[in-house]
C-alpha positions as CSV (number, residue, x, y, z in Angstrom):
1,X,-33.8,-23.6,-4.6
2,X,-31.7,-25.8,-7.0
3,X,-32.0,-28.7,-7.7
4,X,-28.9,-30.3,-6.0
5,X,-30.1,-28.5,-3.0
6,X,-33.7,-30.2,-3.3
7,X,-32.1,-33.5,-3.3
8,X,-29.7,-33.2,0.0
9,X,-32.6,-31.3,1.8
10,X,-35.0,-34.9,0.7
11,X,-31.9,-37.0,1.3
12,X,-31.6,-35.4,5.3
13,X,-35.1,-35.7,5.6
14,X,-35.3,-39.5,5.1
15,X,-32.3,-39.9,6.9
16,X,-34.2,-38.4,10.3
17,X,-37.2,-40.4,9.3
18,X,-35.3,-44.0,9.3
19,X,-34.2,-42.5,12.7
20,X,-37.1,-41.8,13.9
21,X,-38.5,-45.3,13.0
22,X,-35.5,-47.0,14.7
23,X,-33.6,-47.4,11.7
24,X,-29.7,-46.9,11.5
25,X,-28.9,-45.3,8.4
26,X,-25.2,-45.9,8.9
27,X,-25.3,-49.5,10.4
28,X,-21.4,-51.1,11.9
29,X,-21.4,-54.0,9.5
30,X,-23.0,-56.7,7.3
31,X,-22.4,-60.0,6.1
32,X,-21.5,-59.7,2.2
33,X,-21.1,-63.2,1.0
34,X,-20.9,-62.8,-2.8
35,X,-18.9,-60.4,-5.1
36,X,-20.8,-59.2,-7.8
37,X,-18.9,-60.8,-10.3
38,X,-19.4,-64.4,-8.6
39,X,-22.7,-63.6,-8.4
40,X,-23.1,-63.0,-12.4
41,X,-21.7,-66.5,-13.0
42,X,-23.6,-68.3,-10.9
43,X,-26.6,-70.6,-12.2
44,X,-30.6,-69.3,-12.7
45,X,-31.8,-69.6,-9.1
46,X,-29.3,-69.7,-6.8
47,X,-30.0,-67.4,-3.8
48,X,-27.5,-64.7,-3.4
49,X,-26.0,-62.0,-0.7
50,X,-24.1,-59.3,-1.5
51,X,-23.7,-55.7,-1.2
52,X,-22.6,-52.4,-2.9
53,X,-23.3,-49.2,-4.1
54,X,-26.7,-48.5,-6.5
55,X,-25.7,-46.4,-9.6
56,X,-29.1,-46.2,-11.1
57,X,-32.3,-46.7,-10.4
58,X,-35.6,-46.9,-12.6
59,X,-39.2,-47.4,-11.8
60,X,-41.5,-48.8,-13.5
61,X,-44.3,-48.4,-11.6
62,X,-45.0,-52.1,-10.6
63,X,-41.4,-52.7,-11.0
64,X,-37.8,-51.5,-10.3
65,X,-34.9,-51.5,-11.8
66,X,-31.4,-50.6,-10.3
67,X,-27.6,-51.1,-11.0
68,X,-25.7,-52.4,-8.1
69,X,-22.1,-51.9,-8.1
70,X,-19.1,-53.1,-6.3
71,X,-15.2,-53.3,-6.6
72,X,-15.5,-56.4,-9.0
73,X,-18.6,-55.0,-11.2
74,X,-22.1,-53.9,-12.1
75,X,-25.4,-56.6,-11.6
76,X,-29.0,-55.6,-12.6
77,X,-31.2,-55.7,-9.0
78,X,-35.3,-56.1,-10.1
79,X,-37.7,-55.9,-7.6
80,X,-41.0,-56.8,-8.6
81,X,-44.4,-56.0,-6.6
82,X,-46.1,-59.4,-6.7
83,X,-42.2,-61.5,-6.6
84,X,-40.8,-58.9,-3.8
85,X,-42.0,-58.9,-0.4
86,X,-44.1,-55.3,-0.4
87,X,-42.1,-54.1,2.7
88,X,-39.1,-54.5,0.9
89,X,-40.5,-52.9,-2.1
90,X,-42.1,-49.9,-0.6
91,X,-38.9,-49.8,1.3
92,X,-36.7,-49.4,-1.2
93,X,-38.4,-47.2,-3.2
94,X,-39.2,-44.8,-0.5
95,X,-35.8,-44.1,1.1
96,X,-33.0,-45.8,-1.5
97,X,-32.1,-43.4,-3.7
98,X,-28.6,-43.6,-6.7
99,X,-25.7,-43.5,-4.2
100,X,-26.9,-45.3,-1.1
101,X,-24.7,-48.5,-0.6
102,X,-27.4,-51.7,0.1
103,X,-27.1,-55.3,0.9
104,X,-29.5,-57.0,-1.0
105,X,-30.7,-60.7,-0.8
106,X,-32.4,-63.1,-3.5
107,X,-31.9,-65.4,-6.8
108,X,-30.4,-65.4,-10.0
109,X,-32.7,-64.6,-12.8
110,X,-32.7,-63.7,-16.0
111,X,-34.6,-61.0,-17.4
112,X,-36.7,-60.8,-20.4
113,X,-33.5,-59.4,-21.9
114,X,-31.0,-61.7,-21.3
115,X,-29.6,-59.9,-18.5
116,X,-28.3,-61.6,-15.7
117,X,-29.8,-60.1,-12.4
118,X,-30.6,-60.1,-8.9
119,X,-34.2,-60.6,-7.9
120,X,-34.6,-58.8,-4.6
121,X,-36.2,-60.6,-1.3
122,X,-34.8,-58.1,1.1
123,X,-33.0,-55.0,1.3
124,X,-30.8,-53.4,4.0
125,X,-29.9,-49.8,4.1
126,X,-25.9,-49.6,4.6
127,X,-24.9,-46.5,3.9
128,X,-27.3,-43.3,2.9
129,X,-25.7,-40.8,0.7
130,X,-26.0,-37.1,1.3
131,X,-24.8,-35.8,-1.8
132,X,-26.3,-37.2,-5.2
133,X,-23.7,-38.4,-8.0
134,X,-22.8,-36.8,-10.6
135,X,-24.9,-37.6,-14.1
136,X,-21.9,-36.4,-16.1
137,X,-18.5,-37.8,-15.2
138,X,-15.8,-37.0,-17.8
139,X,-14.4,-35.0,-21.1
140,X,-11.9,-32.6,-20.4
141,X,-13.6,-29.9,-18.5
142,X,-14.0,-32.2,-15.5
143,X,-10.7,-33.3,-15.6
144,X,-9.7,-31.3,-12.7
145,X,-12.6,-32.3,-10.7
146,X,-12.0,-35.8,-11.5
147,X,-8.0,-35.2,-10.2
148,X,-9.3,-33.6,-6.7
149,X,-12.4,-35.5,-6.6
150,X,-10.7,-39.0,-6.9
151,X,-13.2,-40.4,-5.0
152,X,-16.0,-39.5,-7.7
153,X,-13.7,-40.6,-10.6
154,X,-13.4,-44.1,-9.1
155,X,-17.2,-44.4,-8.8
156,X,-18.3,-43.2,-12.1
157,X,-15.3,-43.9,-14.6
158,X,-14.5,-47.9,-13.0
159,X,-12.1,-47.8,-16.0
160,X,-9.8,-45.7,-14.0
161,X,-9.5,-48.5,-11.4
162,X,-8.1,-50.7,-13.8
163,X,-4.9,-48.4,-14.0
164,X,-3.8,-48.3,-10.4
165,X,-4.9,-51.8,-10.2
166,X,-1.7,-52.6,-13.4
167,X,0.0,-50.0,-10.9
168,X,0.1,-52.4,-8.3
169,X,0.8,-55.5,-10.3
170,X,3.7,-53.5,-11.8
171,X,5.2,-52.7,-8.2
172,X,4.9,-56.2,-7.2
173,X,6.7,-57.4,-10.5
174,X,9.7,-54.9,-9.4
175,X,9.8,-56.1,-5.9
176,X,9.5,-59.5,-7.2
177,X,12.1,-59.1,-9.5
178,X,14.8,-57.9,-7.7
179,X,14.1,-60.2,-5.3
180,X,14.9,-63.0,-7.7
181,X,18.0,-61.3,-8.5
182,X,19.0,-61.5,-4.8
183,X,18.4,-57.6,-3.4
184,X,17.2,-56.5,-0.2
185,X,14.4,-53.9,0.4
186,X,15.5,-51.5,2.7
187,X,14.2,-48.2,4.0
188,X,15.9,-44.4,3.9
189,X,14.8,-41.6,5.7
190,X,12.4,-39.2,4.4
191,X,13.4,-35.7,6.5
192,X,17.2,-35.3,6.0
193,X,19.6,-33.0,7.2
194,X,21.3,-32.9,4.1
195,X,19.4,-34.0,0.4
196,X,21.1,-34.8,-2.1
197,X,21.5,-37.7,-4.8
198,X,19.8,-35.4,-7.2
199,X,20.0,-32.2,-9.2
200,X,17.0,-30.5,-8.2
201,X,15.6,-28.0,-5.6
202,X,14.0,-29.8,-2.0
203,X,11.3,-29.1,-0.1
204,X,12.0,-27.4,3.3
205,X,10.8,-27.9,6.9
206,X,11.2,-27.3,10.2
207,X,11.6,-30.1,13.3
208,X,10.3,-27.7,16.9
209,X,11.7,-30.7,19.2
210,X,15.3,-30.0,17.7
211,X,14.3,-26.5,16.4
212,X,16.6,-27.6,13.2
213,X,15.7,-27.0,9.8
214,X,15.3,-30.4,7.3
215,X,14.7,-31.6,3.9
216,X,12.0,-34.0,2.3
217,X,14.5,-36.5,0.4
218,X,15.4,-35.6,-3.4
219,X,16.3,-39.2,-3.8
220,X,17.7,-42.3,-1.3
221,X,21.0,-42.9,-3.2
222,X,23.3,-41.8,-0.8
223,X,21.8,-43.7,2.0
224,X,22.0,-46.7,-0.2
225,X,25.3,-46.3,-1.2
226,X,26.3,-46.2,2.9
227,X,24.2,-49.6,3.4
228,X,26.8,-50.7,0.6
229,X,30.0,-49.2,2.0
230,X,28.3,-50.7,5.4
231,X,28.5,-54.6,3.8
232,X,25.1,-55.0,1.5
233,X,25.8,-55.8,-1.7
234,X,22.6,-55.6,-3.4
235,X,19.9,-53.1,-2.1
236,X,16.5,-51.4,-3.4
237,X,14.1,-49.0,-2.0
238,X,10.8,-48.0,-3.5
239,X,9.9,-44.6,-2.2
240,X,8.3,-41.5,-2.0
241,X,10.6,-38.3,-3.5
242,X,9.9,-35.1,-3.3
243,X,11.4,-32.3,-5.8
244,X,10.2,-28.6,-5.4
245,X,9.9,-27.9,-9.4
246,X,7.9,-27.5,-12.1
247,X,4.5,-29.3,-12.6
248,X,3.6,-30.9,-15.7
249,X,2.8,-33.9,-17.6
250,X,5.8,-35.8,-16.8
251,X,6.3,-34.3,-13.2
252,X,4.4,-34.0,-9.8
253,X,6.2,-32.7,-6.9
254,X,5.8,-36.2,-5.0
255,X,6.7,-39.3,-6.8
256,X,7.7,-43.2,-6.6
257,X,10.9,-43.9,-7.7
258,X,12.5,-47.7,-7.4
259,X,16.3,-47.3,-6.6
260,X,18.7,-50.2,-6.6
261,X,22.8,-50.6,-5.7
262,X,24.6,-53.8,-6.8
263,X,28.5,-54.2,-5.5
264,X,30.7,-55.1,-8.0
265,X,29.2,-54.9,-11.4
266,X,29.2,-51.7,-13.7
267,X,26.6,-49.5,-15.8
268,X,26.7,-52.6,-18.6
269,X,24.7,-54.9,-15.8
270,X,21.7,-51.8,-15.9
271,X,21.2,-52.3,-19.4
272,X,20.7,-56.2,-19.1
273,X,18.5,-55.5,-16.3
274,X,16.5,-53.1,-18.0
275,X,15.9,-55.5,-20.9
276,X,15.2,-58.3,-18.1
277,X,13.0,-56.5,-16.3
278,X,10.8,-55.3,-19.1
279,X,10.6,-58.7,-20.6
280,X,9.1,-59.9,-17.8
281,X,6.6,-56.9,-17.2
282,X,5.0,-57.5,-20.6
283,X,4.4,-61.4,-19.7
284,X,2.9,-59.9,-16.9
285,X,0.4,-57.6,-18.1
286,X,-0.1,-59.9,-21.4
287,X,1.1,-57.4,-23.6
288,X,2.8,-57.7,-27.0
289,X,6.2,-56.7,-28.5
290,X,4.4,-53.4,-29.8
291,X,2.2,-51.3,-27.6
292,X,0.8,-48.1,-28.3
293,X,1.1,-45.3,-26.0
294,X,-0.7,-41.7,-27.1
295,X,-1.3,-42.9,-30.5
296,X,2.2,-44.2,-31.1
297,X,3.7,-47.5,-31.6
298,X,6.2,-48.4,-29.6
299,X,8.6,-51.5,-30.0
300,X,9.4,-53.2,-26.4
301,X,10.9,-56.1,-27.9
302,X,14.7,-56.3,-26.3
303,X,17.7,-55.7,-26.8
304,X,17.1,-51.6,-27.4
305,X,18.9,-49.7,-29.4
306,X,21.8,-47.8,-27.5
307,X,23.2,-44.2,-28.7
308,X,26.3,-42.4,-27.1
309,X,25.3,-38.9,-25.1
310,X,27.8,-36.8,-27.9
311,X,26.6,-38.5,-30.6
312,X,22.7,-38.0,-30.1
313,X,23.8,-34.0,-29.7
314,X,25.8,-34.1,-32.8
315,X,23.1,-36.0,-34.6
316,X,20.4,-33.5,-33.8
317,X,22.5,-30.1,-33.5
318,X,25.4,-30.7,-35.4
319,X,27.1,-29.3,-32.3
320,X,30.3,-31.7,-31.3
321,X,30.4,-31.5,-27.3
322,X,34.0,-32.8,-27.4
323,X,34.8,-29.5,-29.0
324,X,32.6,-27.0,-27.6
325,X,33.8,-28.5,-23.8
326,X,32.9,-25.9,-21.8
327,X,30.3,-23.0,-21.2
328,X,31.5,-20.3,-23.6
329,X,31.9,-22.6,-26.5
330,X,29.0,-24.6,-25.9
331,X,26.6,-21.3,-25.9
332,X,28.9,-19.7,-29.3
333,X,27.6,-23.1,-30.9
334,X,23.6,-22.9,-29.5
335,X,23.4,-19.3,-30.3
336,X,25.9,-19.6,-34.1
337,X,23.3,-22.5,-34.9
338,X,20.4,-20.5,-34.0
339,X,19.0,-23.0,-31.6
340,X,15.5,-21.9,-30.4
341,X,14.0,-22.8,-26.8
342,X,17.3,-23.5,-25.2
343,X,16.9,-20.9,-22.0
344,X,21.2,-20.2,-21.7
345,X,20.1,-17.3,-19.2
346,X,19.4,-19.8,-16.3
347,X,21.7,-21.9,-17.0
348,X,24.9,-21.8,-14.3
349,X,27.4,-24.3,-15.5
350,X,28.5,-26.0,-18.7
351,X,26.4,-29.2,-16.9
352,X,23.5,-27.5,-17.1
353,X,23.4,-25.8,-20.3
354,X,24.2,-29.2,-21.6
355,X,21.3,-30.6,-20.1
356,X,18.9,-28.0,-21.4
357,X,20.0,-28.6,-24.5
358,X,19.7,-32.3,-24.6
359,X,16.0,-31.7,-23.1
360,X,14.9,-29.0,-25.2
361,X,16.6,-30.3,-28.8
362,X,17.3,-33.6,-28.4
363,X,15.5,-36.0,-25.9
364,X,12.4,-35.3,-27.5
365,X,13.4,-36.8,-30.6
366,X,13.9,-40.5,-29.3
367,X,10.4,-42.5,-29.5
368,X,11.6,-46.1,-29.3
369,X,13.5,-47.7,-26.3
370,X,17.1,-46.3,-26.3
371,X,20.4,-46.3,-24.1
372,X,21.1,-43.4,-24.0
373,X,25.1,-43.8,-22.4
374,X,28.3,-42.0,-21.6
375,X,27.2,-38.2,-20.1
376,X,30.1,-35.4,-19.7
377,X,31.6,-35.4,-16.3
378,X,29.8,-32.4,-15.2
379,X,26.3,-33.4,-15.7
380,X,26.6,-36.5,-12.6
381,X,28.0,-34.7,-9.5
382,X,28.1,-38.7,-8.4
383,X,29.2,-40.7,-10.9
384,X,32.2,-42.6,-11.8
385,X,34.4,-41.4,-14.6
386,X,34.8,-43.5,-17.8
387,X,37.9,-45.7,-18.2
388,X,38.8,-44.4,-21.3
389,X,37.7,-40.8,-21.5
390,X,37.7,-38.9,-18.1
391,X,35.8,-36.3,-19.6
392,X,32.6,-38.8,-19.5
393,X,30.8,-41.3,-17.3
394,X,29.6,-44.6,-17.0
395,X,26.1,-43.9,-17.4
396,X,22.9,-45.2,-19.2
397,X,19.4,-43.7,-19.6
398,X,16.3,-45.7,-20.6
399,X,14.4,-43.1,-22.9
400,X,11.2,-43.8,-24.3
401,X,9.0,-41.7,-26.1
402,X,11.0,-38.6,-24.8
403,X,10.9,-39.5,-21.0
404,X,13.7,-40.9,-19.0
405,X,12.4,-44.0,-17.5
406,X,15.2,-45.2,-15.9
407,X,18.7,-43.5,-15.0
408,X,22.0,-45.1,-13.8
409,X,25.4,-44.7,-13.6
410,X,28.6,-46.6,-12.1
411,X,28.6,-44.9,-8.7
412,X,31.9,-43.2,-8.1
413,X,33.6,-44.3,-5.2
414,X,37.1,-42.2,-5.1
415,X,36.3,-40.1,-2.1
416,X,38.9,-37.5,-2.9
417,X,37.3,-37.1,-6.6
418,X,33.6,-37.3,-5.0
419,X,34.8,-34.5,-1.9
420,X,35.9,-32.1,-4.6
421,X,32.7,-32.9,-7.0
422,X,30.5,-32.1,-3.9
423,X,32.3,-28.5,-3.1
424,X,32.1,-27.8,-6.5
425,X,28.7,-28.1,-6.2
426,X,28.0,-26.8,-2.8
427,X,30.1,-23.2,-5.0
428,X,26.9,-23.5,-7.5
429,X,24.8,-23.8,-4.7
430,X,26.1,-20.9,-3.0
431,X,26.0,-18.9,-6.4
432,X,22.2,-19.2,-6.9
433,X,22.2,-22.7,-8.9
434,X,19.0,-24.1,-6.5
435,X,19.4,-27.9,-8.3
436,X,23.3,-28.0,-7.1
437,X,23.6,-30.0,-3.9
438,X,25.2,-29.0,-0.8
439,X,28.6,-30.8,0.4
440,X,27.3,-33.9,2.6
441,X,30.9,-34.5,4.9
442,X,29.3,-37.8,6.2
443,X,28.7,-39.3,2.7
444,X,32.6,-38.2,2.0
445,X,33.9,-39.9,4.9
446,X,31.8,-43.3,4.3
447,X,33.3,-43.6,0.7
448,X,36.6,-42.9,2.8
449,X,35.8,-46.2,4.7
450,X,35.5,-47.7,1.6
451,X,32.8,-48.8,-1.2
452,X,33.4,-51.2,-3.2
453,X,32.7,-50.7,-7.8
454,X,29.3,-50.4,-7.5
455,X,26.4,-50.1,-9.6
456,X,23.0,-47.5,-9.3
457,X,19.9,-47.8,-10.8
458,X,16.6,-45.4,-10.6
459,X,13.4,-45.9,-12.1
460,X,10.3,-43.8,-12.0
461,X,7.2,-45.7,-11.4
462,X,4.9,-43.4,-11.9
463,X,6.3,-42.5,-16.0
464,X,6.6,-46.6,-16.2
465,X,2.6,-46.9,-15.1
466,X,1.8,-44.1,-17.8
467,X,3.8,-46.1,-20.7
468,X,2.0,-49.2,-19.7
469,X,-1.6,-48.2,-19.6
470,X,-1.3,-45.6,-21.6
471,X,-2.0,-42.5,-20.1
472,X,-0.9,-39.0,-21.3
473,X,-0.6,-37.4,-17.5
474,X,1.3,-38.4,-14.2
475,X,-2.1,-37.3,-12.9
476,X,-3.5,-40.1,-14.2
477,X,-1.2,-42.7,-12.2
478,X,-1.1,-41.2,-9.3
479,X,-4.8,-41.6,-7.0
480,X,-4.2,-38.0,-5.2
481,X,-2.1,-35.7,-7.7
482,X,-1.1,-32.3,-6.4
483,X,-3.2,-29.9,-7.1
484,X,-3.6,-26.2,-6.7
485,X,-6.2,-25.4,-3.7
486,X,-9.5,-23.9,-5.6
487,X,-9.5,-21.1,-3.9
488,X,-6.1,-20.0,-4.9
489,X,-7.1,-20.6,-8.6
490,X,-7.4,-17.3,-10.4
């Protein structure tokens, strides 16, 4: 028998003696009046209840020791045969084991040590724990165990907590902010008839009561752009999107994304944002001008430095995308300058050939906070040409460290330009380009009613979280990441 097995098999047995002796291992509720943490700074003697889950537990013979532990921290418990009551005692070390959440009762002491603890008067079984901990929690070879097993990750690595706990303080300081500014948080459907608002392949499913097919949403922007044609002027959602593509560092196939739509300003209004926003985010979280992220430094200190789409290609390929305009040209040039990892062969369109090689050659390259402005036309099926140069758009990237943080464009709002951008794309999708959205006739017809110049803004919460606590996975923001069922793991 193994050990682990040895352990649940003594762990069931105590649990049907407690039973047996009219004791509810799993009782409905008790009265926890002290955090741990309170209960560290309070003065020597001062009696104390709390409750939580014991980590360790040592004995001494004539004397325990245990680690109690709770959302806000760890405190020492001591439970001393001639200072404990001896039913207590003999009760705790008979059927408490590491695992098992307790309330505990008693005074502040402090320990030959130094260390602040709780001497035990009485102890209540809350909670009895089948399964024993784990004695080893981390390196790399758990890592997958500690992504499925979130659960065990929180309870042994409390370091972990502190990231989604930045998380949420980083969520409310986006909500808060945009609510300064005078936006509205609005919902958008989830299941669509029609996705769109992104390049990338959805997820399909089926509604019986209809017996229609549907689509988990790529993004919200074209419901937010109808609440703007309807009379908003400044909206945001932050939401759940999910995109049926590759899984990596920098991608999961769900993900929170914070989307905004302002009436009447242009792309330069994102980039004052951006610079806004993150100003206040570092007062938030107390952090400098420099942070470093994966063992670089990086320089949040605003303004950023802004590059044009062309001239970040030219500067790393020496290819000029105002020459080399269309598909043909643009793969002579990759293939004349001997570009490696550019993958031409599933590439469908000049668009996305030029994204490829902006991801493969180029984005890579920018470490500090840059614009990134002015795309080619055919890279934003929904964006607003530029003034000057109809072959671009308004359009602005926050890149940091090689990872788009935030993307945004001035929304185009010519419906006969956006109807013939859409069946262009509905041709790609048709052709085998699964990123290429379908033709939406109900999004045509509201920019037909009318929309007003109006701004879009995306931002993906989950890469933010990672530069901020600096963590090298989107596992590592997210509490459940996808992950590939064991059994299918070959």
């Amino acid at each position: 028998m193994s050990r682990e097995k040895q352990i649940i098999e003594n762990r069931l047995r105590k649990i049907k003696e407690l039973r047996e002796q009219g004791i509810n291992p799993y009782p409905h509720k008790y009265n926890k009046k002290f955090k741990i943490e309170e209960c560290l700074k309070f003065k020597l003697g001062t009696k104390v209840k709390t409750a939580g889950r014991i980590m360790t537990k040592r004995n001494l013979g004539k004397i325990f020791f245990a680690t109690l532990q709770d959302g806000s921290g760890k405190i020492q418990l001591v439970l001393q045969k001639d200072k404990t009551p001896q039913k207590q005692f003999e009760f705790f070390k008979k059927y408490i084991d590491n695992g098992d959440f307790i309330g505990v009762e008693g005074k502040i002491i402090k320990t030959k040590t130094k260390q602040i603890s709780i001497l035990v008067d009485k102890v209540e079984l809350l909670s009895k724990a089948v399964l024993p901990l784990p004695e080893k929690f981390h390196g790399l070879k758990e890592k997958e165990d500690r992504y499925r097993k979130r659960y065990l990750d929180l309870i042994m690595n409390p370091e972990v907590k502190d990231v989604f706990l930045k998380r949420e303080i980083i969520i409310d300081s986006i909500r808060e902010f945009l609510k300064e500014e005078g936006f509205v948080e609005v919902e958008t459907p989830t299941l669509q008839t029609i996705y769109g608002g992104a390049s990338s392949k959805p997820f399909k499913t089926h509604l019986n009561a209809l017996d229609i097919e549907l689509f988990l949403s790529i993004s919200p922007e074209l419901y937010l752009k109808r609440l703007i044609v309807g009379g908003f002027e400044r909206v945001f959602t932050v939401c759940k999107n999910f995109r049926n593509e590759g899984i990596d560092a920098f991608h999961n196939p769900e993900f929170t994304m914070m989307e905004y739509y302002v009436a009447y300003k242009n792309y330069e209004y994102h980039i004052k944002m951006a610079e806004k926003f993150f100003d206040k985010i570092r007062k938030k979280l107390k952090l400098g001008d420099k942070i470093e992220y994966q063992g670089k430094q990086i320089n949040l200190k605003t303004p950023f430095k802004r590059i044009k789409f062309r001239d970040l290609i030219f500067k790393e390929t020496k290819i000029d995308i105002d020459k080399a305009d269309n598909f043909e040209k643009l793969e002579k040039e990759i293939k004349f300058k001997k570009i490696k990892n550019v993958d031409i062969k599933n590439c469908h369109h000049y668009g996305s050939l030029l994204d490829e090689l902006y991801k493969k050659v180029a984005r890579p390259k920018i470490i500090q906070p840059t614009f990134l402005t002015h795309y080619p036309v055919e890279m934003i099926a929904l964006a607003k040409r530029n003034e000057e140069d109809k072959r671009k758009i308004n359009s602005v990237q926050l890149i940091i460290d090689g990872a788009e943080i935030v993307k945004a464009y001035d929304e185009l709002n010519d419906p006969i330009d956006q109807d013939n951008r859409l069946k262009e794309q509905a041709k790609l999708l048709k052709k085998g380009d699964n990123e290429a959205m379908p033709m939406d006739e109900d999004f045509v017809n509201a920019l037909k009613v009318g929309m007003p110049p109006t701004a879009g803004y995306g931002m993906g919460i989950d890469r933010l979280v990672m530069l901020l606590t600096n963590q090298p996975s989107i596992r590592d923001v997210i509490l459940f990441p996808f992950m590939k069922p064991k059994e299918e793991i070959k």
